[in-house]
N, C-alpha and C positions, 0 to 999 in steps of 0.2 A: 678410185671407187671400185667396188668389187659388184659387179653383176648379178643380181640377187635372179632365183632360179624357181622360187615360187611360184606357187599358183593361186591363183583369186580363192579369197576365204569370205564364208560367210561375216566377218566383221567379230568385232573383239566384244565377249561377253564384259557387262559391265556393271553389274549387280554383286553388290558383297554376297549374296545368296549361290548366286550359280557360279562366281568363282570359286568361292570357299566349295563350294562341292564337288569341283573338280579336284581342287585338291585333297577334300578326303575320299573320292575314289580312287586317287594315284595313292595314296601311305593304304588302303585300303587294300589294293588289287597289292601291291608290293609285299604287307601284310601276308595275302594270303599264298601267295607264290613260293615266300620262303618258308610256310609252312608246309604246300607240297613238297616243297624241295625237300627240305629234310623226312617229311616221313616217307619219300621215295628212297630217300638214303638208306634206310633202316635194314633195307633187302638188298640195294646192291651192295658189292665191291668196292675195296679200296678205289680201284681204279676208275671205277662206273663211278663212284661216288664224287669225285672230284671232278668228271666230266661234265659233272651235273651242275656241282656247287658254279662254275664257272658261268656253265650257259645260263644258271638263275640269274647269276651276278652280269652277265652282260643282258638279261632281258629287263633286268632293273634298271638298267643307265639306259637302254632306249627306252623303259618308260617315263624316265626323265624328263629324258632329251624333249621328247613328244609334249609331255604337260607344260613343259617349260617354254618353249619354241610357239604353241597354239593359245597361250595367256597374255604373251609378249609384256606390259609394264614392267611391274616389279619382279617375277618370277625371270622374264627374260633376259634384264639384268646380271641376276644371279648366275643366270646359264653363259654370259658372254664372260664374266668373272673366272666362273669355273677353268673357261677352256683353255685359261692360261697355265693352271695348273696340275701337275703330275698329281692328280688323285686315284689311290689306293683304291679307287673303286671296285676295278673288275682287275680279273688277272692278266699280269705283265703283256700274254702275246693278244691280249685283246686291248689293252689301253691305245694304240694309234687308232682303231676304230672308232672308239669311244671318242678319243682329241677329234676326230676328224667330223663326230655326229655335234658333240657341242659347239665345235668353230660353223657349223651351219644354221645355228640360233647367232653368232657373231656376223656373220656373211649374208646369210639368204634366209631371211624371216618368213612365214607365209606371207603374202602378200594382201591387200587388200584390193577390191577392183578399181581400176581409173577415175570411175565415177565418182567412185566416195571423194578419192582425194582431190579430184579437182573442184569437188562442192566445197571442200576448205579450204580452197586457193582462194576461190571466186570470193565465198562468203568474207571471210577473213580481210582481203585484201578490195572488195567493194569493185571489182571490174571484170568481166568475163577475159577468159584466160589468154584469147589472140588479141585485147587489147593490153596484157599486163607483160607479155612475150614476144619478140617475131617469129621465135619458134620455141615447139616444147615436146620432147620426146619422154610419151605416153610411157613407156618400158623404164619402168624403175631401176636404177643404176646400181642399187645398194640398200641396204635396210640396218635401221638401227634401233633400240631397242622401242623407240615410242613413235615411230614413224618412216618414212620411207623415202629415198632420194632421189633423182630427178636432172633431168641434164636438161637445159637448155639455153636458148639464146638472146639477150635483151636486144631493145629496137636501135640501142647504140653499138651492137655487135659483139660484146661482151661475151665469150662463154659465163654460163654460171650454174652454179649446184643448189637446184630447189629440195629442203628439206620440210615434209611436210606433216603433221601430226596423224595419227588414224583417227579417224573418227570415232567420238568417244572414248578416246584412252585416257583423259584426265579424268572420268569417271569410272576406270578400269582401274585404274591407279591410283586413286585413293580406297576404292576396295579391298585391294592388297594390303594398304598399309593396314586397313581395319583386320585384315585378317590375318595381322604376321604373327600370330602364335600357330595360324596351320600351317602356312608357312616353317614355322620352327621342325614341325614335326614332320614335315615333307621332309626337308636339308633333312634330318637326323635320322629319318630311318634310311636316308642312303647313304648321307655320311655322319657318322656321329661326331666326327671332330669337328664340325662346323658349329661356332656358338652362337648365344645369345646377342653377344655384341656386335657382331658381324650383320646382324640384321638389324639391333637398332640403329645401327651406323647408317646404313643403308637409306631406314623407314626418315631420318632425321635431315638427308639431302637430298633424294629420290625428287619428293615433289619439287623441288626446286628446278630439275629438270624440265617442268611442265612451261614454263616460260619462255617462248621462243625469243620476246623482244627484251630479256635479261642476257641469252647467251650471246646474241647478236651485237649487245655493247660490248661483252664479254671479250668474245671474234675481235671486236675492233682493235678493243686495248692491245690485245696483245700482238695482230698484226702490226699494229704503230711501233709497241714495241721493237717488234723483230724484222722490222723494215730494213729491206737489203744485207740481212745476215748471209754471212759464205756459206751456211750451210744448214740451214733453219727456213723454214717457210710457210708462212703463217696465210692463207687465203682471208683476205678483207669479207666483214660481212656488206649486205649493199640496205644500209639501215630504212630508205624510202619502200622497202619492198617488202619488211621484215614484220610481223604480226605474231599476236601470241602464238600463233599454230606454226605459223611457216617463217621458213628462214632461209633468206638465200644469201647464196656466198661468191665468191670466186669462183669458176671450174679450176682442178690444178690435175692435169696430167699427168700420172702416176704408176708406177707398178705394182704391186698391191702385195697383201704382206707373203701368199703363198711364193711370189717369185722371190721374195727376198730373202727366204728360207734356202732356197737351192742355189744360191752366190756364193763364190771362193770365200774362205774361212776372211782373210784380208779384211774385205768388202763387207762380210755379216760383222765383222769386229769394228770396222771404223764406224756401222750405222749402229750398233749397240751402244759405240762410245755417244754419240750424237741422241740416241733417246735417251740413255742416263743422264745427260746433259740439259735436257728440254724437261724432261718432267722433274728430275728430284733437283736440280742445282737452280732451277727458277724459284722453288721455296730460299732458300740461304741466299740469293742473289739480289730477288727482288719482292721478296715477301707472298708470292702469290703464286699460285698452280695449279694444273690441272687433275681434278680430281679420277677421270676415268681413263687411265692408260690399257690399253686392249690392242690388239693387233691389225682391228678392221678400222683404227684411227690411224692410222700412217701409212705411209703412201712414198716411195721413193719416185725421185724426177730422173728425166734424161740425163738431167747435169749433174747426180750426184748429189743433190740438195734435201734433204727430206719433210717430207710435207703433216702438219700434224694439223688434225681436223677434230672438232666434237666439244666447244668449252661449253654444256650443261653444267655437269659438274665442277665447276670452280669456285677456286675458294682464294682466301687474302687472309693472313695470319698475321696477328700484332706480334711488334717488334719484339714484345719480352718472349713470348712463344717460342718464336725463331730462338733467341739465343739461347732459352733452356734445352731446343732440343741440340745447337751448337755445343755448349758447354757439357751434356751429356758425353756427346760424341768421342769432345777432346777427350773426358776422361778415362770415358771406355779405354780408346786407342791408346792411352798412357798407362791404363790398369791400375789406375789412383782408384780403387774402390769404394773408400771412406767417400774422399769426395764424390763420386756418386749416387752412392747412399744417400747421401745428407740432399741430393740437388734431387731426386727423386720423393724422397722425403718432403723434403718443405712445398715439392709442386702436388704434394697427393696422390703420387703416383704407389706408393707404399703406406701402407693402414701402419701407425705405430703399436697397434694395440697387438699384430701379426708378428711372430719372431722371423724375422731375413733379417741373414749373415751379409755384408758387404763383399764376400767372396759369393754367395749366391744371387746378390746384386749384380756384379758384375758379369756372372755367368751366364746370367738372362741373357742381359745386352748383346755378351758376345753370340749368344747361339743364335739371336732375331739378326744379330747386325755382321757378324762376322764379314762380310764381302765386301764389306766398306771400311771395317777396322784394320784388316789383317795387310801389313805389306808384301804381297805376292801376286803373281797370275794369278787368276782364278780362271777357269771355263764353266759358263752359271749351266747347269743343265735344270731341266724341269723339276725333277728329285729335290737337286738342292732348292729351290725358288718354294718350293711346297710348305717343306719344313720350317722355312725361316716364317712365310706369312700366316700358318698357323700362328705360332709365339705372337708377332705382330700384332694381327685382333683383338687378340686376349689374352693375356699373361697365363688367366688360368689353364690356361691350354698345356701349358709348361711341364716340363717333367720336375721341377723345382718346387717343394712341397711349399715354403711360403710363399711363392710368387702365386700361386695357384689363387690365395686370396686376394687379389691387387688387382684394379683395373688400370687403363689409362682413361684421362680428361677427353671428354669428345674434341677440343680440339689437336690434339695430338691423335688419337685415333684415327682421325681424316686421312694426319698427313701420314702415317706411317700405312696406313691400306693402299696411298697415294706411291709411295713407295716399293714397296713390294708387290704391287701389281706390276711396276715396271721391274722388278724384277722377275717377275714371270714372262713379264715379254718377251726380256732378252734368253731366259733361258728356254725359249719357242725357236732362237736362232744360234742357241748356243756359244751365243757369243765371251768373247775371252779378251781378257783386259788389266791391268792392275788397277780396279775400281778405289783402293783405297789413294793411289797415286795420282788421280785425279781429283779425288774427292777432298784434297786436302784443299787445294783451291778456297775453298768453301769452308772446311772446319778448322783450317789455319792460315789462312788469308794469304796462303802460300803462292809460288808464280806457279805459270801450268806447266804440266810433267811430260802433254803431250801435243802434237801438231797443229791439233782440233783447239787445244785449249788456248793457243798461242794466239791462232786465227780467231778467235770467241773474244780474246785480249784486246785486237787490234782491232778487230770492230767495236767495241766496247769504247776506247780511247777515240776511234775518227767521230763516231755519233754520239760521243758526249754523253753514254750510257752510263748513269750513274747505282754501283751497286750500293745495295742499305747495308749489306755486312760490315 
């Protein structure tokens, strides 16, 4: 858990009225900033002028950072999202600033004061708090995007991780959804390539997040799942304690993702190999995943194990699903075009009435997919992780003039934002790997290519882990 750095906030506005109007005085005030800028421009310098454009462009991404971080729901999602990726926002010697203002809407949310939260322990869970604990430390461990976490001790001696809702944010959070067209215009006046679909993605499993006693079965399944993996580690929810607000878990003792960053290149590449592994190969393994991979969900142990925490977000995908997006894969990776075309085609991923070439079919895939096609090293940096989950959201994003009309089915949507958020992770640790030589595992039912996989094998085989592929 990461040590949230907050300071008690008057409480999360909750009215579609006063949200919405915050958000039109951030496209407002950003509005009118870039009109000073440039009619400041007009008189200086090449030189002044550029000094200018920059420091607008960084006072717009802290006025982001700020609207976004003070809304927390939906908005604050968006922000935890972002910080995974190299966006073009401000200029090059300003962007580690910029990564380092968004990864503190991932890290260290404002906070709310003790009081409130422990009025939704009590409330929630029907017992005052020194009888639901032996101990409970007040200083919040961590913040996420709809609530805040919490370290303490059960009367059985159990560390555990109390995660609790803010007060009022299910009525903060459905305001935002009411209001994701200002929304729209917020994302677009500071990035324009951020689409439509990206937020109804968003607006269509956000609330689902709001159910504490969904994610907590969630928690369960997949610690059952991943009971005694060599290098997986799932903390148990504790379901008698768990209510729609609050969820508590296992504590799991961890290093948190800033230190994982500054490890021997080795070390960031076998735990890159190990998140690729837990977020995208648990779809083709076992039909189900985690839909929010981000940096402040993972947690490396003393032993080398790594610890993944947060199933709001998850999903379960029917079998044919899976195999269309298998059968794509294979054919990308073979550069069977036609057959691509045609398996795009009949899932509706391509309007017939739109002219795409099966050589611009193919070209899609490879530019969204390339890190998982191509047989080579690759080293994912931010850059590249950017480009790909553009394409990802939304085809029309594309520099490909018929893909441009073409969506994908929301559930394929899911999983490919499910994806390429993990690859924004890894390109957070730069990590480097032949991702297609693993992935083969999964798109050709192939044996593993590397150590990790071998060990994922043999656990798999002792505990009678049956995969659906």
């Amino acid at each position: 858990m990461t040590e949230s750095t907050g300071s008690a906030s008057k409480g999360v506005p909750t009215s579609r009225l006063s949200r919405g109007s915050k958000l039109g005085v951030a496209v407002a005030g950003q509005m009118l900033r870039s009109q000073r800028a440039r009619m400041a421009m007009r008189l200086r310098s090449e030189e002044a002028r550029e000094k200018l454009s920059q420091e607008s462009a960084v006072r717009n991404a802290e006025s982001l950072v700020r609207v976004l971080g003070g809304m927390k729901g939906v908005a604050m999602k968006l922000g935890q999202m972002l910080s995974v990726l190299d966006l073009e926002l401000v200029p090059p010697e300003h962007r580690d600033v910029f990564r380092y203002r968004l990864a503190q809407l991932r890290d260290s949310a404002p906070s709310v004061s003790f009081a409130g939260m422990r009025a939704v322990i009590e409330e929630d869970l029907g017992a005052p708090l020194d009888k639901l604990f032996a101990e409970f430390d007040e200083k919040a461990i961590g913040s996420a995007s709809i609530g805040q976490v919490y370290r303490a001790r059960l009367t059985d001696g159990r560390q555990v991780a109390v995660k609790v809702q803010y007060p009022g944010i299910d009525a903060a959070v459905r305001a935002d959804l009411r209001n994701i067209a200002m929304f729209q215009k917020l994302l677009q006046s500071f990035l324009p390539a951020i689409t439509p679909a990206l937020l109804d993605e968003l607006r269509s499993n956000l609330e689902s997040e709001l159910d504490y006693h969904a994610e907590a079965e969630n928690q369960r399944q997949v610690a059952e799942l991943f009971r005694d993996h060599p290098f997986i580690v799932i903390p148990d929810s504790i379901p008698e304690l768990c209510s729609r607000r609050v969820l508590v878990t296992e504590y799991f003792e961890g290093a948190g993702f800033d230190t994982i960053r500054t490890l021997p290149d080795a070390e960031r590449n076998r735990i890159g190999e190990i998140i690729f592994r837990f977020y995208v190969a648990s779809l083709f393994d076992y039909h189900e995943f985690c839909g929010d991979p981000h940096p402040g969900n993972i947690l490396l142990g003393a032993d080398g194990r790594v610890c993944f925490i947060d199933f709001g977000l998850f999903n379960r995908m029917h079998a044919d699903h899976v195999r269309f997006e298998i059968d794509c894969l294979r054919a990308a990776a073979e550069e069977r075009g036609e057959d691509l075309y045609q398996l795009m085609l009949g899932r509706g991923v391509i309007n017939p009435d739109v002219a795409v070439t099966t050589e611009e079919c193919l070209d899609y895939v490879y530019a969204a997919s390339q890190w998982s096609l191509v047989d080579e090293e690759l080293r994912i940096t931010p850059e590249l992780a950017t480009g790909a989950f553009l394409l990802a959201i939304d085809p029309r994003a594309s520099e490909f003039r018929g893909m441009k009309h073409q969506n994908l089915p929301p559930e394929h949507l899911f999983s490919r934002r499910a994806e390429f958020l993990t690859f924004g992770v890894l390109g957070q640790i730069e990590a480097t790997g032949n991702w297609h030589r693993i992935a083969r595992e999964w798109i050709f039912d192939e044996p593993p290519a590397t150590e990790l996989g071998r060990l994922n094998e043999q656990w798999q085989r002792d505990h009678h882990i049956v995969r659906k592929r």
